[in-house]
C-alpha positions in Angstrom: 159.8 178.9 96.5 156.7 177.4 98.5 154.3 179.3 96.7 155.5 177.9 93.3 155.6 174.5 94.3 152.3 174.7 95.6 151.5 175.9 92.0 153.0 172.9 90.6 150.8 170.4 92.4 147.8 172.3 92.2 148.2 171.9 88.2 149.1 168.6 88.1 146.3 167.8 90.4 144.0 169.5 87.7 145.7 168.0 84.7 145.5 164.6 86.9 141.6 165.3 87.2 140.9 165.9 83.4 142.7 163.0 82.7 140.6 161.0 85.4 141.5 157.6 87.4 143.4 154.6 86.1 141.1 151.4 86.0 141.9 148.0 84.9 141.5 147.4 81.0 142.0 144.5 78.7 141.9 144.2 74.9 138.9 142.3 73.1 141.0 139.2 71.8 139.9 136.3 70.0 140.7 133.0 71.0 139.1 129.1 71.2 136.5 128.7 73.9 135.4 125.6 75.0 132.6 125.0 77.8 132.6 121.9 80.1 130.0 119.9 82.6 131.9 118.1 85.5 129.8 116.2 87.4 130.1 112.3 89.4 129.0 108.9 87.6 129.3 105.2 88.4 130.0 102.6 86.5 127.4 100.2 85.7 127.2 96.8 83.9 125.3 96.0 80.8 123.2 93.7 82.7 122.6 92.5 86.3 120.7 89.5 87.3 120.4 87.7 90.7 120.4 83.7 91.1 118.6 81.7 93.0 116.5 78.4 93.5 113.1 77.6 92.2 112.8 74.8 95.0 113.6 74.0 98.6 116.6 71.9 99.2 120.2 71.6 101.1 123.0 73.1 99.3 125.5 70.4 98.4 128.3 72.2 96.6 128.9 76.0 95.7 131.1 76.1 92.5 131.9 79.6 92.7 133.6 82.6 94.0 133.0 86.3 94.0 134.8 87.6 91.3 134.7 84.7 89.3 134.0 84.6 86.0 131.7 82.4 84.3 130.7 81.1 80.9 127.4 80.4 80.3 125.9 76.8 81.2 128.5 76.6 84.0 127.1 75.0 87.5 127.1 77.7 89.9 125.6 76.0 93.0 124.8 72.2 93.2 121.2 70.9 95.3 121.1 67.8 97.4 118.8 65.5 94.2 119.1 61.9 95.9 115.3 62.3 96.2 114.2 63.7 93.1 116.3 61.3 90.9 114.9 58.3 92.9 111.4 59.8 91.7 112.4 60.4 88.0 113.4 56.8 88.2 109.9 55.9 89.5 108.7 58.0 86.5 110.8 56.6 84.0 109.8 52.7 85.0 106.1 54.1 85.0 106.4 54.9 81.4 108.0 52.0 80.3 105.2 49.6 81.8 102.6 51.8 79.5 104.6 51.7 76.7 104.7 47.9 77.1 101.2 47.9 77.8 100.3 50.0 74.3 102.8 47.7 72.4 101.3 44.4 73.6 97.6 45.7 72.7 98.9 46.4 69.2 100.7 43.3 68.9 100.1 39.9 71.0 96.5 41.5 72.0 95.5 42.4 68.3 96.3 38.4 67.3 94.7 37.1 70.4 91.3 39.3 69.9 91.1 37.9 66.1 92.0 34.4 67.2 89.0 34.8 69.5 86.9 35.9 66.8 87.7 33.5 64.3 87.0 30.9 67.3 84.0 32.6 68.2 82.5 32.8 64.3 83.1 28.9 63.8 81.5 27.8 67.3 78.6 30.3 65.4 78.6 28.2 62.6 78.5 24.9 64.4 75.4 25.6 66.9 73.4 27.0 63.4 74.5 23.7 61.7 73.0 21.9 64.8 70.1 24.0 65.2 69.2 23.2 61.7 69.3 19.4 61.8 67.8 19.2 65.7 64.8 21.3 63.4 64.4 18.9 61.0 64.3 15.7 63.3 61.9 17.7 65.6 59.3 17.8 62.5 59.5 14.0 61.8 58.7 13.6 65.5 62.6 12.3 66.4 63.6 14.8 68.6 61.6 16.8 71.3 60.9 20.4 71.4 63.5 20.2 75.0 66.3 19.7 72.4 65.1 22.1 70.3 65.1 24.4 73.0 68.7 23.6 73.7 69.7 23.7 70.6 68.6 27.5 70.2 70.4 28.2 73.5 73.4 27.0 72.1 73.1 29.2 69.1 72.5 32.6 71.3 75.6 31.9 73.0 78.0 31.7 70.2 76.2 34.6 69.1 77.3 36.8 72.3 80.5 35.2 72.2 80.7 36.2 68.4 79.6 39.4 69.6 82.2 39.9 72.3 85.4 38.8 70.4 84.4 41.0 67.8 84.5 44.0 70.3 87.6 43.1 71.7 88.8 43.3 68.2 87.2 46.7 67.6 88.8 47.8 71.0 92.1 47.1 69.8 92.2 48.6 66.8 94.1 51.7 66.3 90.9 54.3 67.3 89.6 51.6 69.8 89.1 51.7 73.1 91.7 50.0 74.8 94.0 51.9 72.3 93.0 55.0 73.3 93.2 54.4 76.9 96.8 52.8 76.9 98.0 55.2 74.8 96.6 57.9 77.3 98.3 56.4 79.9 101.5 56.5 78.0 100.8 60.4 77.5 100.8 60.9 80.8 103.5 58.5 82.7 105.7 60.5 79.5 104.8 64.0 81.3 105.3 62.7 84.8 108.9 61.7 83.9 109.6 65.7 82.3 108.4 66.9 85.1 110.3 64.9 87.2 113.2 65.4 84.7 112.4 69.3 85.4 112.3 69.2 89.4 116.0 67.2 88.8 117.3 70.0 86.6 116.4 72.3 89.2 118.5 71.1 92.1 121.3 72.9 89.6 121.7 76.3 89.3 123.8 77.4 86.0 125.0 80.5 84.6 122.7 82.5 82.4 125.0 84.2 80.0 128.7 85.1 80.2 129.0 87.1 83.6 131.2 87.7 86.7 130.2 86.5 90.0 129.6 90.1 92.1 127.9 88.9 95.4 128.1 84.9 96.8 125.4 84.8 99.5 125.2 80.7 99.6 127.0 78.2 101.4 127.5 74.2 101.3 124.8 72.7 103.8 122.5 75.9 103.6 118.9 75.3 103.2 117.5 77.4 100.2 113.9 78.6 99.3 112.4 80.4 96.2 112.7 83.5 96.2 116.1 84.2 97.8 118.8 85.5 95.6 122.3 83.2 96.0 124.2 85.3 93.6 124.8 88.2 91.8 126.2 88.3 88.2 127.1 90.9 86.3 126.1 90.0 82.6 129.2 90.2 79.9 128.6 93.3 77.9 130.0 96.4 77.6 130.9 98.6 80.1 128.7 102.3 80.8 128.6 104.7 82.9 125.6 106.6 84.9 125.3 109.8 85.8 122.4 111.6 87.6 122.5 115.5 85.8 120.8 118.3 87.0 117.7 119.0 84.7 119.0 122.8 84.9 121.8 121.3 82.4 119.2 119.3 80.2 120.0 122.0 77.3 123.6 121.3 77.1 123.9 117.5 76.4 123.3 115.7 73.6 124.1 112.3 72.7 127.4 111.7 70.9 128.9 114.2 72.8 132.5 113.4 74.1 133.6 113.7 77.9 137.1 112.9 79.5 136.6 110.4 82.5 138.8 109.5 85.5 138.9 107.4 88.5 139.8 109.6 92.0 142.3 106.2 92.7 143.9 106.4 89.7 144.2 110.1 88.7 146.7 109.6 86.3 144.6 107.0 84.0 142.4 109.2 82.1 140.0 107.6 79.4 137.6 108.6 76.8 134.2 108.2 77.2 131.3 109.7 75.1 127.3 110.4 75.5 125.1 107.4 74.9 121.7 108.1 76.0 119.8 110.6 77.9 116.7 110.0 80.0 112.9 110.9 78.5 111.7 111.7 82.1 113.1 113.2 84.8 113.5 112.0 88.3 110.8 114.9 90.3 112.4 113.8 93.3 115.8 114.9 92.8 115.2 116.7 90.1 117.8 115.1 87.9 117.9 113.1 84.6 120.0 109.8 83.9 122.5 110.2 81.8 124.4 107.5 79.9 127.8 107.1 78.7 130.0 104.3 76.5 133.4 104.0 77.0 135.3 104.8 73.3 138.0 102.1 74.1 137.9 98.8 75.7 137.4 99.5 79.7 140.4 99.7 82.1 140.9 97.1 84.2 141.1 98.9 87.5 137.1 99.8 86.6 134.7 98.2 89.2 131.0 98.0 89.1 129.3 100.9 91.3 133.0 102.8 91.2 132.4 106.3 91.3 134.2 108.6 88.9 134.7 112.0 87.8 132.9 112.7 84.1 133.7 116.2 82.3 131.8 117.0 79.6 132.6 119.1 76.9 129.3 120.6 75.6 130.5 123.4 73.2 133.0 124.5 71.6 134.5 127.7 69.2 137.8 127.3 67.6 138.0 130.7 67.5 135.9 133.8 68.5 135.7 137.4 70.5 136.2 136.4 74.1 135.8 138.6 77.2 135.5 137.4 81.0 132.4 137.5 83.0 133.7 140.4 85.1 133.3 142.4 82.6 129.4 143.0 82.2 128.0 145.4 83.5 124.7 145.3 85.2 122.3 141.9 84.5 122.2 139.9 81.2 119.1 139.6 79.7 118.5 136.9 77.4 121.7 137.2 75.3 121.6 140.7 75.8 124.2 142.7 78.3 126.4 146.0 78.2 130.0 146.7 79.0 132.0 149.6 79.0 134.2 150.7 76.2 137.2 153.2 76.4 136.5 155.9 73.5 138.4 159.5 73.4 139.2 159.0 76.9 135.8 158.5 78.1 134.3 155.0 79.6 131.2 154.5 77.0 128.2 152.1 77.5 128.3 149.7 74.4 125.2 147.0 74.1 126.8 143.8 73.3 125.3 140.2 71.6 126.6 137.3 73.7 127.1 133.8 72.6 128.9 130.7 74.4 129.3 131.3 78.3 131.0 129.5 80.7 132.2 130.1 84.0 134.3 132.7 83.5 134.0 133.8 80.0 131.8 134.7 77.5 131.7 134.7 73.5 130.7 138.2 71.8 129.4 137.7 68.6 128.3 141.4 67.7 129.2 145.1 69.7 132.8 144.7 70.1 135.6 144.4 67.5 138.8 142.4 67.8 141.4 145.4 69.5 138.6 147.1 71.7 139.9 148.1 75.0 136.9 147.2 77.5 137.1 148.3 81.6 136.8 146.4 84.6 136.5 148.7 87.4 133.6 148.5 88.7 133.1 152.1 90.6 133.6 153.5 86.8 130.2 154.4 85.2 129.0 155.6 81.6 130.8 159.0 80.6 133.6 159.0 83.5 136.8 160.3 82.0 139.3 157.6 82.6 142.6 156.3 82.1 143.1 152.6 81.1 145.7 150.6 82.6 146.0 147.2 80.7 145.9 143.9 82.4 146.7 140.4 81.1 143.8 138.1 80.9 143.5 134.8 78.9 141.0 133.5 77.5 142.4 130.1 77.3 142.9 129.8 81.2 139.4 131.1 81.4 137.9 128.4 79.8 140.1 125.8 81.3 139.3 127.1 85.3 135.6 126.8 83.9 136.4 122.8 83.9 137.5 122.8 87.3 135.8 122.5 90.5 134.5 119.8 93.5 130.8 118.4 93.3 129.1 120.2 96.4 125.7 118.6 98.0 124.0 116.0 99.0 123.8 114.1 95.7 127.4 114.2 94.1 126.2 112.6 91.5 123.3 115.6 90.7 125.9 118.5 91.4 127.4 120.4 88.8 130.6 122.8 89.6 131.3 124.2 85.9 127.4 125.5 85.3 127.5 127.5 82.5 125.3 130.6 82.2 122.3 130.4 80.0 
C-alpha cells in the first residue's frame, strides 16, 4: 500500500512539473486611460501695486482698512496740506497781479502811451512853428542868434519827447516789449500756481483702479517719506493661479488644458480651473517653469491672495484603448519600446510591445498585444518557462485614478510633482 502511494505522488509530482508553476496573469482589456499632474499653486491677483507718498508730511487721516475694497479715485490716506494750500494761495494772488498787470498795458497803458504821443507830436509842431518865425525875425535883425539858439533847443526836445512816447507806444503793442515781458510774467506766476496746485494734490493719496486693500502699513500722525509703501492693493481683475512645474513635465502641458483645483481648508469645494499661460524661460535655479491658470467660473469666495492650493492636471487622455499596468514589463523601456510575457501553448513567450500613454501605474499598448491576451506578472518567470496562469483582477480604471493621487514631497511644494508620468 506504501509503495503505491508513493507511486501516486511521484506522478503527480511529474505531471505537476510538465505543467510548471502557477503565476499571476491578467487579461489585455481595453478601457479609458486618463494621465494627471498634481502639483501646489497659489493664488495670485491680476495686479499688485503698493502706495505711497511722493512728499514728506504728517499723516492726518487713514481712510482705509485691510480688506477694504475700494473704487477708484477714493482717498486712501489724507497729508497734513495747511502749508502747501497757504502757498497755492500765494501763487494764485501772484498770478492775478500779472494778469492785471498784462491787462492794464493792453488797456489804460495802450491809451495813455498814444495820449503821450499825440501830446508829444503837437509840442513837435509848436517848437517848429516857433523855430521858423524866431528864423525869420533873426534875418531882419529883431531877434538875436541867443533866441535862436533857444528856439532850436526847444525843437530837439519835443523831438526826444516825440521820440519816447512813440516807443512807449511801440512797447505796448501786442509784439512790444512791455507786452512780452508782462505776459512772460503771467506764464510763469500761471506755472507756479500748477505746481503748487500739484504739491496740494499730493498730500492725498487715492486709489489707482478698483482694488482691495491687502496690507495698511500707515497710521494717523505718522511722518511719511518717498519711497515708503503705505499700502498694498490688489488691482480688480480676475483671479489666477501660479504654479512653479518641474521642467521634467514641460512636455505635458499645454495651454487650454483643464485641471480640477481645491483648497486643503475646504476640501469639499472643488472648482474648475484651466491652463492659461506657460513660461518661455525657465527658472535655472530651481529648475522649474511658471505656470498659469484661469479660473473657468467666477472665483470662490473663501479664495485669498497667496492661498496655497492643490492643482491636478489632466494632460492626456484615451476614451478607450489596450491597457496593461506598469508591473507588467519586463526588463527597461526604451523609447516607446518594452517586452512582456505572453502565455502561448502553456509556455511564457517574450512578445515586443509598442507603448503609448503612461502613467503611474499603467500604460497604453498600441501594437503587440490583442484585446483577450493573457499577459504574466511573476517576475521569477522568464522566456520559455512552462507555466500555469492564475488570473488576477486588475483595473485599469483604478490604475489611472491612483496615478492622480499622491502628497507634494520636497523643499519646493510648489516644484514637486507626485503623479510623474513616464516618458
Amino acid at each position: 500500500m506504501l509503495g503505491a502511494i508513493v507511486l501516486v505522488v511521484a506522478a503527480f509530482t511529474g505531471v505537476m512539473a510538465l505543467r510548471g508553476p502557477q503565476v499571476d496573469a491578467l487579461l489585455v482589456q481595453s478601457a479609458p486611460l486618463v494621465r494627471t499632474l498634481q502639483f501646489s499653486a497659489r493664488v495670485a491677483t491680476f495686479s499688485r501695486v503698493d502706495v505711497g507718498s511722493t512728499i514728506t508730511g504728517r499723516v492726518a487721516e487713514v481712510r482705509v482698512a485691510e480688506g477694504a475694497q475700494v473704487r477708484q479715485g477714493d482717498v486712501l490716506v489724507q497729508l497734513e496740506s495747511d502749508e502747501l494750500a497757504a502757498a497755492l494761495a500765494q501763487a494764485v494772488a501772484a498770478e492775478r497781479q500779472a494778469q492785471s498787470r498784462l491787462v492794464g498795458l493792453r488797456s489804460s497803458g495802450r491809451s495813455a502811451a498814444q495820449a503821450a504821443r499825440a501830446q508829444a507830436n503837437a509840442t513837435l509842431q509848436a517848437a517848429s512853428a516857433s523855430l521858423a518865425r524866431v528864423q525869420q525875425l533873426v534875418a531882419q535883425g529883431f531877434y538875436s542868434a541867443a533866441q535862436l539858439d533857444e528856439a532850436q533847443r526847444a525843437v530837439d526836445v519835443a523831438q526826444a519827447q516825440q521820440l519816447s512816447a512813440q516807443a512807449q507806444v511801440q512797447a505796448n503793442a501786442d509784439a512790444g516789449t512791455d507786452v512780452v515781458q508782462a505776459q512772460a510774467q503771467l506764464a510763469l506766476a500761471q506755472a507756479a500756481t500748477v505746481a503748487a496746485q500739484a504739491r496740494l494734490a499730493q498730500t492725498t493719496l487715492v486709489a489707482p483702479a478698483d482694488a482691495r486693500v491687502l496690507v495698511r502699513d500707515v497710521e494717523p500722525g505718522q511722518i511719511v517719506q518717498p519711497g515708503k509703501a503705505l499700502l498694498s492693493l490688489a488691482l480688480a481683475g480676475p483671479t489666477q493661479l501660479v504654479a512653479q512645474v518641474d521642467e521634467r513635465f514641460l512636455d505635458q502641458l499645454l495651454p487650454g488644458q483643464k485641471a480640477s483645483v481645491v483648497a486643503d481648508a475646504f476640501a469639499g469645494q472643488r472648482f474648475a480651473a484651466r491652463v492659461l499661460t506657460i513660461a518661455p524661460s525657465v527658472d535655472a535655479q530651481r529648475g522649474a517653469i511658471e505656470v498659469k491658470f484661469a479660473l473657468e467660473q467666477q472665483a470662490p469666495a473663501f479664495l485669498r491672495e497667496d492661498m496655497t492650493l492643490s492643482v491636478e492636471v489632466e494632460t492626456a487622455r484615451r476614451e478607450r484603448t489596450l491597457v496593461l499596468p506598469q508591473a507588467a514589463l519586463r526588463g527597461p523601456v526604451e523609447g516607446d519600446q518594452a517586452t512582456v510575457l505572453v502565455l502561448q501553448e502553456g509556455r511564457a513567450q517574450a512578445r515586443p510591445v509598442r507603448l503609448g500613454l503612461r502613467t503611474l501605474d499603467a500604460v497604453e499598448v498600441l501594437d503587440g498585444l490583442a484585446e483577450g491576451d493573457t499577459v504574466l506578472r511573476g517576475g521569477a518567470v522568464q522566456a520559455g518557462d512552462r507555466v500555469r496562469a492564475r488570473t488576477v483582477e486588475w483595473s485599469a480604471g483604478s490604475a489611472a485614478a491612483g496615478a492622480a493621487q499622491g502628497q507634494a514631497q520636497g523643499a519646493d511644494a510648489g516644484a514637486a510633482l507626485t503623479n510623474a508620468m513616464g516618458r
